[in-house]
Structures are given as C-alpha cells and as structure tokens.
TORSEMAR-862475 format. One record per residue (C-alpha): residue number from 1; z, y, x. Coordinates in Angstrom, 3 decimals. Layout:
<rs>
[r NUM [Z Y X]]
...
</rs>
This chain:
<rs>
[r 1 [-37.153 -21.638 -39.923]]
[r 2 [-38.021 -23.417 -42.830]]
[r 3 [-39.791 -27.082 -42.560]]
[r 4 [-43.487 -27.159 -43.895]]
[r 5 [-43.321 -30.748 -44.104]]
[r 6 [-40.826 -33.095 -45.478]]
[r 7 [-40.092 -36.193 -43.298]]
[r 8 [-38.306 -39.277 -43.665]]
[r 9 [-38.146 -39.070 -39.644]]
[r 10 [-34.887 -38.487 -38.186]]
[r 11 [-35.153 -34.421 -36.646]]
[r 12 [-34.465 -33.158 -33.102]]
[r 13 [-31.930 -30.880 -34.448]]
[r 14 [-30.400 -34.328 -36.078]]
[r 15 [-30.226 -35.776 -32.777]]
[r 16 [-29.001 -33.040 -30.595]]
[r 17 [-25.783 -32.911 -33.174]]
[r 18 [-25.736 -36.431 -32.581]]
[r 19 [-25.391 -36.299 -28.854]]
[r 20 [-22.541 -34.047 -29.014]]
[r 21 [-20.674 -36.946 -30.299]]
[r 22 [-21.651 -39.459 -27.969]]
[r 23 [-18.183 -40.579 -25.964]]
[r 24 [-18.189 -39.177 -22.226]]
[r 25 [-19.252 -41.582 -20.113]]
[r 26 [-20.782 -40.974 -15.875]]
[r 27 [-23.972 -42.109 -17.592]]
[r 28 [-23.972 -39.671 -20.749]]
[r 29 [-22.569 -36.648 -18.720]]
[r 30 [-25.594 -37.069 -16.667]]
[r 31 [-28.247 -34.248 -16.998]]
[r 32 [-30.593 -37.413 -17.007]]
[r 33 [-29.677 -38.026 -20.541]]
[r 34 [-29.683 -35.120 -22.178]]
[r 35 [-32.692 -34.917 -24.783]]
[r 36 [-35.301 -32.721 -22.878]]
[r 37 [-35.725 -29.707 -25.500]]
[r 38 [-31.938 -29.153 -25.262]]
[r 39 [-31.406 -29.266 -21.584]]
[r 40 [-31.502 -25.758 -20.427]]
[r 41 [-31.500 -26.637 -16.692]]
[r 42 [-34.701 -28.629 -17.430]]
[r 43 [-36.254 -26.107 -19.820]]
[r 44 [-35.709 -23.084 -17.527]]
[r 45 [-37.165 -24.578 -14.553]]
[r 46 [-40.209 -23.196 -12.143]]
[r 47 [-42.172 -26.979 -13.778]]
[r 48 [-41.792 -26.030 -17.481]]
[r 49 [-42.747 -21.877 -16.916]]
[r 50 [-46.066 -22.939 -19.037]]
[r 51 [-44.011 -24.306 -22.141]]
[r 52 [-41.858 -20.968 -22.171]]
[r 53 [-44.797 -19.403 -22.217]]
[r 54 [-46.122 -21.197 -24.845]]
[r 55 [-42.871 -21.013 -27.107]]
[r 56 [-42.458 -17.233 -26.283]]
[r 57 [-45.690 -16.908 -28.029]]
[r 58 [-45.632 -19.631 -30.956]]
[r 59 [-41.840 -18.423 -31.712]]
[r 60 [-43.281 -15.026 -32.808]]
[r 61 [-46.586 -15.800 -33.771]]
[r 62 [-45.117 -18.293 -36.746]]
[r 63 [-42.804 -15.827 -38.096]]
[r 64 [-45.046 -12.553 -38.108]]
[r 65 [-48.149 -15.563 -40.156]]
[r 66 [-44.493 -16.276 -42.303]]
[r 67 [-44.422 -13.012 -43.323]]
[r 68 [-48.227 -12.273 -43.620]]
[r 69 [-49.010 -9.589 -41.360]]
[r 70 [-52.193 -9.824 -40.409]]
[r 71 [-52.692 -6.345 -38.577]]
[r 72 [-50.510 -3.795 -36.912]]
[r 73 [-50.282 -0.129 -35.950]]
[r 74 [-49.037 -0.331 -31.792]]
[r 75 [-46.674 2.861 -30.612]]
[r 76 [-46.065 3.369 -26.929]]
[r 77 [-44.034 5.395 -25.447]]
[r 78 [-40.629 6.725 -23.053]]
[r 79 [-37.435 5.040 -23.665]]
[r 80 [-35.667 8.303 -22.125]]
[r 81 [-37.032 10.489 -24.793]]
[r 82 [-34.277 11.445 -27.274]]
[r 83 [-33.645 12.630 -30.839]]
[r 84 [-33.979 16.407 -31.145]]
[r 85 [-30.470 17.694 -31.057]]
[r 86 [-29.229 14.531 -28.443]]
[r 87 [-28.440 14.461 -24.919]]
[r 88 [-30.698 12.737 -22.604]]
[r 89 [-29.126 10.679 -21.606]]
[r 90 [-31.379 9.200 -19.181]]
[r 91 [-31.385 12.401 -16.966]]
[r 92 [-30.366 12.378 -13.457]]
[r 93 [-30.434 15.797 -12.668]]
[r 94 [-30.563 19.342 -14.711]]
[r 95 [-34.482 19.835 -14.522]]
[r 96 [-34.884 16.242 -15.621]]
[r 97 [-32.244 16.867 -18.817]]
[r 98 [-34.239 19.936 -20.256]]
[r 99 [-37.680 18.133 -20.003]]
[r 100 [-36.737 14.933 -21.625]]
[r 101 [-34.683 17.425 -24.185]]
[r 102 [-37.696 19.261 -24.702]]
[r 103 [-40.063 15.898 -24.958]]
[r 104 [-37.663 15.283 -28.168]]
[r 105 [-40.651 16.613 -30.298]]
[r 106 [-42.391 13.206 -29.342]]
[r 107 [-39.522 11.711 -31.168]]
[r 108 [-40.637 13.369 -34.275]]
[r 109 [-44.161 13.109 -34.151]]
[r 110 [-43.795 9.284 -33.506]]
[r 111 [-41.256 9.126 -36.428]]
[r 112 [-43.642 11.036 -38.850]]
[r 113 [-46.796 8.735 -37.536]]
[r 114 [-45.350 5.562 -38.059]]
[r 115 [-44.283 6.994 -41.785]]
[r 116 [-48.233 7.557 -42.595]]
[r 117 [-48.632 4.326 -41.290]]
[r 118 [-45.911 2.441 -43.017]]
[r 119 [-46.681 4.434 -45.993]]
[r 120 [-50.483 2.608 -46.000]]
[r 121 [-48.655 -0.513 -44.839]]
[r 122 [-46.692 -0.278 -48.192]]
[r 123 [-49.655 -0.077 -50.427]]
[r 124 [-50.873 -3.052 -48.699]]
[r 125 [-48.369 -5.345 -49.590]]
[r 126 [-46.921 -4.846 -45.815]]
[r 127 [-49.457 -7.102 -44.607]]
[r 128 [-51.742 -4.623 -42.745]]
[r 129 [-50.791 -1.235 -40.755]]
[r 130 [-47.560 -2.727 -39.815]]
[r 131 [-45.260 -0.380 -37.392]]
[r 132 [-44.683 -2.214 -34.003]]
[r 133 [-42.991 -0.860 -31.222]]
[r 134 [-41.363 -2.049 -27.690]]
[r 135 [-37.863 -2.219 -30.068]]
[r 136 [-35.801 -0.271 -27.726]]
[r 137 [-34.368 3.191 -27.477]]
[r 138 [-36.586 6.731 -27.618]]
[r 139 [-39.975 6.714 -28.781]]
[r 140 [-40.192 3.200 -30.086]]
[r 141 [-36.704 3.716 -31.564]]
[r 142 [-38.658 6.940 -33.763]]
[r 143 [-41.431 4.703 -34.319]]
[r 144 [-39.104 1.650 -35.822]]
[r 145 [-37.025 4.648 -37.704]]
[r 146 [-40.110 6.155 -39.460]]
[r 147 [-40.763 3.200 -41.116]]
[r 148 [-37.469 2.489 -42.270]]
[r 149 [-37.415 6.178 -43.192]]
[r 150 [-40.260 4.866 -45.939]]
[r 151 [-38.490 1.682 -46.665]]
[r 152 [-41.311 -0.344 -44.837]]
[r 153 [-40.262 -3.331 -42.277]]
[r 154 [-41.534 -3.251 -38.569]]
[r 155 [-41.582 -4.792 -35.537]]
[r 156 [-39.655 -5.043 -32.390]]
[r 157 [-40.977 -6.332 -29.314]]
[r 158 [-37.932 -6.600 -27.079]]
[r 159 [-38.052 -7.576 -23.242]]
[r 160 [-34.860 -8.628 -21.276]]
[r 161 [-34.103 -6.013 -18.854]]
[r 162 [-31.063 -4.755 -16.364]]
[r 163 [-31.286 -1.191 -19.177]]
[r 164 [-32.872 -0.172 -22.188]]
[r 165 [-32.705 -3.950 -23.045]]
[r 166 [-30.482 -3.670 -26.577]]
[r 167 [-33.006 -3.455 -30.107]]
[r 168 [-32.421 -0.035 -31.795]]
[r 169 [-30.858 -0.431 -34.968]]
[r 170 [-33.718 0.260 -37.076]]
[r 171 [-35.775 -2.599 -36.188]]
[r 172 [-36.413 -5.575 -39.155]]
[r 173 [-33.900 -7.624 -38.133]]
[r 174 [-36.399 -10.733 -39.241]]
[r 175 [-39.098 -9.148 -37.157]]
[r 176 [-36.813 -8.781 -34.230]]
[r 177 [-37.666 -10.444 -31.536]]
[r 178 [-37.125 -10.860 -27.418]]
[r 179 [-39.394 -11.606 -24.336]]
[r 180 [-38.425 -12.947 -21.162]]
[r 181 [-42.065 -12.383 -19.871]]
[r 182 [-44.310 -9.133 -20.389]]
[r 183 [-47.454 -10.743 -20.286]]
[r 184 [-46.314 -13.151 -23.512]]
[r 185 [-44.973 -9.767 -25.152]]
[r 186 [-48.456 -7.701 -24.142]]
[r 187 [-50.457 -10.447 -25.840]]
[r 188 [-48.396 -9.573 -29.428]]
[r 189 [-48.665 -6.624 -29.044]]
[r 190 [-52.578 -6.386 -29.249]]
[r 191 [-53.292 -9.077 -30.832]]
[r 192 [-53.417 -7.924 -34.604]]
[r 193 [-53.773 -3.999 -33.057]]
[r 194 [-55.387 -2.013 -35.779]]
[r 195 [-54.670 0.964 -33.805]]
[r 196 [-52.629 1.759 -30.567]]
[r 197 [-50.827 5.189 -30.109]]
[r 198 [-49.131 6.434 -26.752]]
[r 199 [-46.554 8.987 -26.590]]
[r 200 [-45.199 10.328 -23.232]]
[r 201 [-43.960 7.747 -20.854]]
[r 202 [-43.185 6.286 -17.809]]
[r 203 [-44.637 3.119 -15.711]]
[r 204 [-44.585 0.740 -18.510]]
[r 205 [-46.059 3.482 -21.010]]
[r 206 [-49.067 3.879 -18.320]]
[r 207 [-49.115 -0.147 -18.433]]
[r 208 [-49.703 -0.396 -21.798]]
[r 209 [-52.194 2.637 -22.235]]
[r 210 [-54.641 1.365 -18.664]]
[r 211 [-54.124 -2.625 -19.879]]
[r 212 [-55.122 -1.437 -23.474]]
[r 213 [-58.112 0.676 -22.154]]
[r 214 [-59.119 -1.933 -19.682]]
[r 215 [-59.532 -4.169 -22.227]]
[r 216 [-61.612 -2.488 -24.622]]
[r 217 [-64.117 -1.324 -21.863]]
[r 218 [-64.703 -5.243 -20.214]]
[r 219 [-65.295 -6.273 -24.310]]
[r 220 [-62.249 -8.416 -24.299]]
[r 221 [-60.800 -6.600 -27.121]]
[r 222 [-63.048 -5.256 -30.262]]
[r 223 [-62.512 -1.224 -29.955]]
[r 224 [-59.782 0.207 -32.110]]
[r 225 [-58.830 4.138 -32.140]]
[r 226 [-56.366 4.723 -29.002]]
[r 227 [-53.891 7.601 -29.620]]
[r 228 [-52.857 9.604 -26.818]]
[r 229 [-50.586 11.835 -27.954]]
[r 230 [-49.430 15.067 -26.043]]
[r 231 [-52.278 16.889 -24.160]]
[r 232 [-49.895 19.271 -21.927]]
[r 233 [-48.368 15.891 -21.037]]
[r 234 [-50.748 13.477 -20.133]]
[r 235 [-53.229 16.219 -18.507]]
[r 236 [-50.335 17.034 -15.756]]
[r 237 [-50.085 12.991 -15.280]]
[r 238 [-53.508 11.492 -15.717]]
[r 239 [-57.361 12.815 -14.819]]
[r 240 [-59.638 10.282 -16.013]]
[r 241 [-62.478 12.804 -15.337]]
[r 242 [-62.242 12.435 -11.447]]
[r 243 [-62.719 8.351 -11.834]]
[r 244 [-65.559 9.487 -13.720]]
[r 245 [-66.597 11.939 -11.231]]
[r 246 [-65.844 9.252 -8.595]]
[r 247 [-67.813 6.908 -10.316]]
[r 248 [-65.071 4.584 -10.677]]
[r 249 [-65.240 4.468 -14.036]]
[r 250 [-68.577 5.293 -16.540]]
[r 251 [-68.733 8.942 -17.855]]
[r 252 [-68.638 7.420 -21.451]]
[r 253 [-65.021 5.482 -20.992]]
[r 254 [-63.575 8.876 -21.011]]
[r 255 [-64.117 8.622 -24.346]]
[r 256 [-62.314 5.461 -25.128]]
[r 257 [-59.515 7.231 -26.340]]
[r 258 [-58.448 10.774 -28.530]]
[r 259 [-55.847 13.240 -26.933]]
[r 260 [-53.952 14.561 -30.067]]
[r 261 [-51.174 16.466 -30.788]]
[r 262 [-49.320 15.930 -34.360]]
[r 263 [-48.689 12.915 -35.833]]
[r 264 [-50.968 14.173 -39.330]]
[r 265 [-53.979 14.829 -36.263]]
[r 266 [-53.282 11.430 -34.967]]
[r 267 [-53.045 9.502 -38.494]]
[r 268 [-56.534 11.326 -40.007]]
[r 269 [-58.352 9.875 -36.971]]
[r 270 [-56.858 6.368 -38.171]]
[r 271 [-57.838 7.403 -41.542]]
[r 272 [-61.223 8.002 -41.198]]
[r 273 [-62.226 4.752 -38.633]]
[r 274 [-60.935 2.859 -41.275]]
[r 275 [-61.630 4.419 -44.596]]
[r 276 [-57.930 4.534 -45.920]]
[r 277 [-56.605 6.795 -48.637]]
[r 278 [-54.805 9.635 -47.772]]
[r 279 [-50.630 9.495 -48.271]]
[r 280 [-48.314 12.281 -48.007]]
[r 281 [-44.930 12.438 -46.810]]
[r 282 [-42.183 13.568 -48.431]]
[r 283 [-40.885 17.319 -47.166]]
</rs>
C-alpha cells in the first residue's frame, strides 16, 4: 500500500528489517523484544481479538476507498452449486448429485445478473454497482465470473475455512481479500449494499438473507431491494407467512424482499428502485 504521507520518521517496516539483523543474543531471542506489530504470538492472542478486528476491517475498507467504490451489488448463494455441464462435486449421495446438477441454472442466472450489474458498474466509472460475492466456489464463483465476463472488476470476500476456503479464479485479484472472522466480513459486505441478491443455499446463505432482513426491519440498515432468487427453491425451505400468521413477525415484513426467477426479472427490479438505464447483454 502506498504511503499518503511522506515522513522523515524512520517506518515500522524499516525497523522490523532491522531486527532481523540484530546478532542472537538470550535477550534478543526473547519474544519480549520483538516489536509488538510483528510478533505473531502477541498479535494472535485472546487480549488483542479487538485489534484483529479492527485491522480485518481497516485492511479492506482502505483498499475498496483506494479504488473508489462507493456502492456494491451483494450475491449470496451455495458453494455446492456447479457450472451447467460439471459434476457436483459436493454430493454425497445420488439424489443429492442430480439436485445440485439441476440447481446449475442458479449458476447462470447469477452469472448473467452480476453482468447487468457490472455492465451499469462500467458506465459508472466502476465506482457504484460493484459485483461482490463470498469469493469462493458455485454461486459466488458465477457471480465473480459475470463480471469478468464484461471486463468489470469485483469483489471477493473470502473466509478461512476447513473447505470451500480457496478464491475462485475470477475474483480481482486487488479486490481479493480474506476473513478470519464472519462478523468483520458481514459488516463489508453490507456496508456499501446497493442491492443484495440470494440464490439457493445452505446455512450461511440463510445467514446472510435473515441477518440482511433483520436488519432492514429494526432500521439499522436504510432498505435496499433484496433478491431472492428461485421461488420452487426457497418456498420448499422457508415460510415467512406462518411467522406472520404466528405473529412473530408483522404481516408487512413479508414484503421486505422480491422472490424472482431470471436474472433480467431480478436486475429490472434494481433498475427501477434506482432509476438506471437499461443495458443489454451480449447473445
């Protein structure tokens, strides 16, 4: 990262070279002396959880104001979704392989939505409507994809995990980034949200879509359009209408969100809360 200011201060990278040097002595081997920014044993401790927290946060937040994005378009969705055409290779069992096979339409309906998007990101100077996705495999692989497809950059929001932890190869490779907690990652992910779409997923998926509705309803987010793509899907897995009936929820926060279907159904209803010009993609 490039220095803002120029200083005729010595810099912390100067000094941790300069420690490197320093002859080996009981006193210099000492985790004691290490500076503390460079001491890992220090720096990953349960007493300095708050400062990862706060550089998980700055670390991305000064590169995305580098580049001068100022709003985003959020996808959601399954990691075990594949390209039409591949295996899934997530599948445990035969029923499993020919629903995730047949979910592969997600794939393309994610790819084609993030190319309306990146398409209006372009004409923007890629400084509003940018494509961000979770940055790994399946549906946010599509998402990341379509907007390479356009020659736009996006966003990957990676997150350190036993699988599914590796960035998909279509990712900006300046705008890839990775998260050793979810709530730093959740908090960039919403916080220049122009829109949020969710494909078919699993448990995080249904994190992301309840944390997103939860906090549009208690006000603590300003209400954008919320995407949920794939009615046959999400009717089998979700009924809103009996919290509703249950009075759990109010009868109007069913309406916090649009069920669509196609990516083009999905982008118009972008289109229109926002007033954007219509873009077509190539056939």
């Amino acid at each position: 990262m490039a220095r803002r200011v120029e200083t005729p201060l010595r810099t912390s990278k100067q000094d941790i070279d300069a420690t490197r040097h320093v002859p080996e002595t009981p006193q210099t081997l000492s985790s004691a002396y290490r500076l503390a920014f460079s001491d890992e044993e220090f720096m990953t401790s349960e007493d300095t959880r708050g400062i990862r927290f706060q550089l998980e946060y700055l670390k991305a937040e000064f590169r995305l104001r580098e580049r001068g994005i100022r709003s985003t378009v959020v996808l959601f969705g399954g990691a075990r979704i594949p390209e039409p055409g591949k295996p899934a290779w997530a599948a445990r069992n035969p029923t499993q392989k020919a629903n995730l096979e047949a979910a592969s339409r997600y794939y393309t309906e994610a790819r084609r939505f993030a190319q309306y998007a990146s398409l209006t990101s372009k004409a923007l100077d890629h400084r509003d409507f940018v494509v961000v996705t979770g940055g790994g495999p399946g549906v946010m692989e599509a998402g990341n994809r379509g907007a390479a497809d356009v020659g736009a950059p996006s966003i990957g929001l990676n997150v350190v995990l036993p699988h599914e932890q590796a960035p998909n190869a279509f990712v900006t490779p300046e705008l890839s980034f990775n998260f050793h907690y979810f709530a730093t990652r959740k908090i960039h992910f919403l916080l220049r949200a122009k829109a949020v779409a969710i494909f078919p997923g699993g448990f995080g998926t249904l994190d992301e879509f309840f944390e997103t509705l939860t906090l549009i309803q208690t006000g603590r987010m300003e209400r954008v359009p919320v995407l949920l793509f794939g009615a046959e899907f999400w009717t089998k897995v979700i009924n809103l209408e009996a919290l509703a009936e249950a009075g759990t929820i109010a009868p109007d926060d069913t309406r916090l969100f649009t069920v669509v279907d196609s990516a083009e159904e999905g982008w118009n209803c972008i289109r229109n809360a926002y007033n954007l010009p219509e873009v077509a993609l190539a056939t």
